[in-house]
C-alpha positions in Angstrom: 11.0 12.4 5.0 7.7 14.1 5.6 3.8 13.7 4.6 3.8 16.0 1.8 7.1 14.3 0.1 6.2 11.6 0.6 2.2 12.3 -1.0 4.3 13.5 -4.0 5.8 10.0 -4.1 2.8 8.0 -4.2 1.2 10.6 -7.0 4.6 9.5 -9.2 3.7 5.8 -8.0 0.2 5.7 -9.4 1.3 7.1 -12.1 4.0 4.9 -13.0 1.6 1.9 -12.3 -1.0 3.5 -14.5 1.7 3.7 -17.3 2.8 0.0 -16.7 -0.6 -1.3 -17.0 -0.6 0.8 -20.2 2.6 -0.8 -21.6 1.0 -3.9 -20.3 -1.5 -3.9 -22.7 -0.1 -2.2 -25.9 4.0 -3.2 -26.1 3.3 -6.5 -24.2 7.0 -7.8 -26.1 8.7 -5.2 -23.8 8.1 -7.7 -21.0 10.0 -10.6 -22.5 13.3 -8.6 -22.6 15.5 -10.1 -19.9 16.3 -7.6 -17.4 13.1 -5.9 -17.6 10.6 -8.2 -15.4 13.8 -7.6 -12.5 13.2 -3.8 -13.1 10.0 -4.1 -13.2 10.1 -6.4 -9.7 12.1 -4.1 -8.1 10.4 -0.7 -8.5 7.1 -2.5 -7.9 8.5 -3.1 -4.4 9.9 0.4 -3.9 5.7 1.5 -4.8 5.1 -0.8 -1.8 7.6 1.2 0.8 6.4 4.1 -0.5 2.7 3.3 0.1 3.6 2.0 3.5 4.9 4.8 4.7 3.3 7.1 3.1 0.0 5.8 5.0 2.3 5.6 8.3 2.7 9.6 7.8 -0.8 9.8 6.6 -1.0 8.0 10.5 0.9 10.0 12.1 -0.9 13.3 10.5 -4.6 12.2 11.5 -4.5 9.4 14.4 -5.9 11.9 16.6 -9.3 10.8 15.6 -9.7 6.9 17.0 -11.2 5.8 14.2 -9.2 6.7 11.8 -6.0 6.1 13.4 -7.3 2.4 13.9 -8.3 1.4 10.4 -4.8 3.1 9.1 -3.0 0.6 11.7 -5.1 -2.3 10.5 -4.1 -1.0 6.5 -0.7 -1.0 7.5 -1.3 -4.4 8.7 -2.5 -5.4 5.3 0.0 -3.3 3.3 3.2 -5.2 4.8 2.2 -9.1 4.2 1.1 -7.4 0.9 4.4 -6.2 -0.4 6.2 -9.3 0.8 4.0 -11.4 -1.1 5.1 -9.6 -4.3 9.1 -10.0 -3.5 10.6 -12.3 -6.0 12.4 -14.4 -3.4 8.9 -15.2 -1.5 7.6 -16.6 -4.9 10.5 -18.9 -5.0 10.1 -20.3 -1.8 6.7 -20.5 -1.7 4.1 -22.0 -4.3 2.5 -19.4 -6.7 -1.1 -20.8 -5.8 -0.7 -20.1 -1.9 0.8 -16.8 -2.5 -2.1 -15.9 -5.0 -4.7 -17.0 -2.6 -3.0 -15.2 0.6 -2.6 -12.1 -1.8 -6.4 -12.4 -2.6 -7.4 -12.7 0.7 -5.3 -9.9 2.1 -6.1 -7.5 -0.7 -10.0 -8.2 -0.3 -9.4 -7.4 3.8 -7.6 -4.5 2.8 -10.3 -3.2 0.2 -12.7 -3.2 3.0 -10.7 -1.1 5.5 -9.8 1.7 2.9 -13.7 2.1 2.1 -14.3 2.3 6.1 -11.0 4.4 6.6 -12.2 7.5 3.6 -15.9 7.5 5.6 -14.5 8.1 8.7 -11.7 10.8 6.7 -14.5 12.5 4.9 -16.0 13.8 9.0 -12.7 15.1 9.6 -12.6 17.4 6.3 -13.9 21.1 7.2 -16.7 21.9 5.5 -15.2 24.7 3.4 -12.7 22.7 2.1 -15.5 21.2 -0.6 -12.6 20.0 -3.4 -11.2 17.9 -0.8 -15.1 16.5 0.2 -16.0 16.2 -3.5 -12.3 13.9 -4.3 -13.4 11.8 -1.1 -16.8 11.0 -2.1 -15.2 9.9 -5.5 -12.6 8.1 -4.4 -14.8 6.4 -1.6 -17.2 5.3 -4.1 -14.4 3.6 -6.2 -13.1 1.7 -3.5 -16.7 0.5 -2.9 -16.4 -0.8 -6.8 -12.8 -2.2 -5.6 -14.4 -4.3 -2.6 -16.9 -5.7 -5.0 -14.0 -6.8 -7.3 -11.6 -7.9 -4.7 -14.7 -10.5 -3.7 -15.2 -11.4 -7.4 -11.1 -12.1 -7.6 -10.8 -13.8 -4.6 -14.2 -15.8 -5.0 -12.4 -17.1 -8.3 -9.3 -17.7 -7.0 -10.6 -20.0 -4.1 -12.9 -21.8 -6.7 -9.4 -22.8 -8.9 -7.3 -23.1 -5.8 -9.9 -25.6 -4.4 -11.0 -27.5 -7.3 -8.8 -26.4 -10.1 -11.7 -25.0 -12.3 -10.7 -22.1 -14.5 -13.3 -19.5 -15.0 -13.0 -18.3 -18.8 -13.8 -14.5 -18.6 -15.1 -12.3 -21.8 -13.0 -9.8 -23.3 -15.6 -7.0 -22.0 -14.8 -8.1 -18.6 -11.1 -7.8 -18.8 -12.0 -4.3 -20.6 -13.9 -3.3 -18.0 -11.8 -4.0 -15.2 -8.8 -2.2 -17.0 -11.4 1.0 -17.0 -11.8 0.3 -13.7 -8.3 0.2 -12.5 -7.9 3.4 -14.5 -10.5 5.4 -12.9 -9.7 4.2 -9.2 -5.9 5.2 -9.7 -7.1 8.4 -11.4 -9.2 9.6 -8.1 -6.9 8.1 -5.8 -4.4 10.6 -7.5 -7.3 13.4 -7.8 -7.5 12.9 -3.9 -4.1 13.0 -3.0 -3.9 16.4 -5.1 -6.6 18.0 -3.1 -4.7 16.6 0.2 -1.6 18.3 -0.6 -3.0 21.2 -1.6 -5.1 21.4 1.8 -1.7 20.7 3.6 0.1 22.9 2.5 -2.1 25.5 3.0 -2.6 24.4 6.9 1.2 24.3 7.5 1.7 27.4 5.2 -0.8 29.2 8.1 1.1 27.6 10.5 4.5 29.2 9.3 3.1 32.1 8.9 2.0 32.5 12.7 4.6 31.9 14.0 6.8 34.5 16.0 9.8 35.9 14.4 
């Protein structure tokens, strides 16, 4: 298990999400299938290992700036609670309402330090690897959208928890939220592209200088 594997793995993880959204939205009778929700369940857990370590790796590759290192151990942090909240067996014991909110709260916390952790990043990048700088911009700006959603979802959430008021959104909402997700998966995969490739070429050096 190493960094660039395991940045492979997350690529075939956001895609996989992006194609269950997808099949989400246009064969929505797949879902009522029996054993398919329990597939479903269990890969989306595997996504969350693979994230976690993927950013523990991702750790363990740039820690050496403070900064950095620090906001990946608070994401971490966030990550964990995260992926327990979405077990099947923690929704049984727990009420689906608590759950939601804890998810929303943690998600919304976790929005925030993934903005913070790419500005920090984006000093780190050398300044001839532009691709890599461009995909960071991009993907920094999406996760600014993604705090201003995360607020909106957890502002919602609080108001039903609290009061049990429902807020009835448009169709064009729920369209552009799907475009949303979209895009922010889409960068978050452009960005992981650019980071392998930029890794591989570092370790590629590396090998290459080394005494035979």
């Amino acid at each position: 298990m190493n960094l660039k594997n395991m940045t492979i793995a997350l690529i075939i993880t956001l895609a996989y999400e992006i194609l269950l959204k997808l099949t989400h939205i246009f064969i929505p009778s797949l879902f009522y299938i029996s054993p398919v929700p329990g597939i479903t369940s269990m890969i989306s857990f595997i996504s969350g290992v693979i994230i976690i370590l993927f950013v523990f790796l991702f750790y363990k590759e740039e820690s050496s700036n403070k900064k950095v290192g620090l906001a990946l151990i608070l994401i971490i942090g966030c990550f964990v609670p995260h992926t327990i909240l979405r077990l099947p067996i923690t929704r049984e014991i727990f009420d689906f309402k608590i759950i939601r909110l804890l998810g929303e709260i943690v998600g919304f916390i976790r929005a925030i330090l993934l903005f913070i952790l790419l500005i920090f990043y984006r000093r780190e990048i050398p300044s001839n690897e532009k691709l890599l700088k461009h995909a960071t911009i991009f993907i920094t700006i999406m996760f600014g959208f993604g705090i201003i959603k995360s607020l909106f979802s957890l502002i919602s959430f609080a108001r039903f928890f609290i009061s049990g008021i429902t807020i009835d959104f448009s169709p064009i909402f729920f369209t552009m939220i799907f475009i949303l997700f979209l895009i922010s998966h889409a960068s978050i995969i452009y960005f992981l592209y650019h980071y392998y490739q930029f890794k591989f070429q570092v370790y590629s050096r590396c090998d290459e200088q080394k005494p035979k």
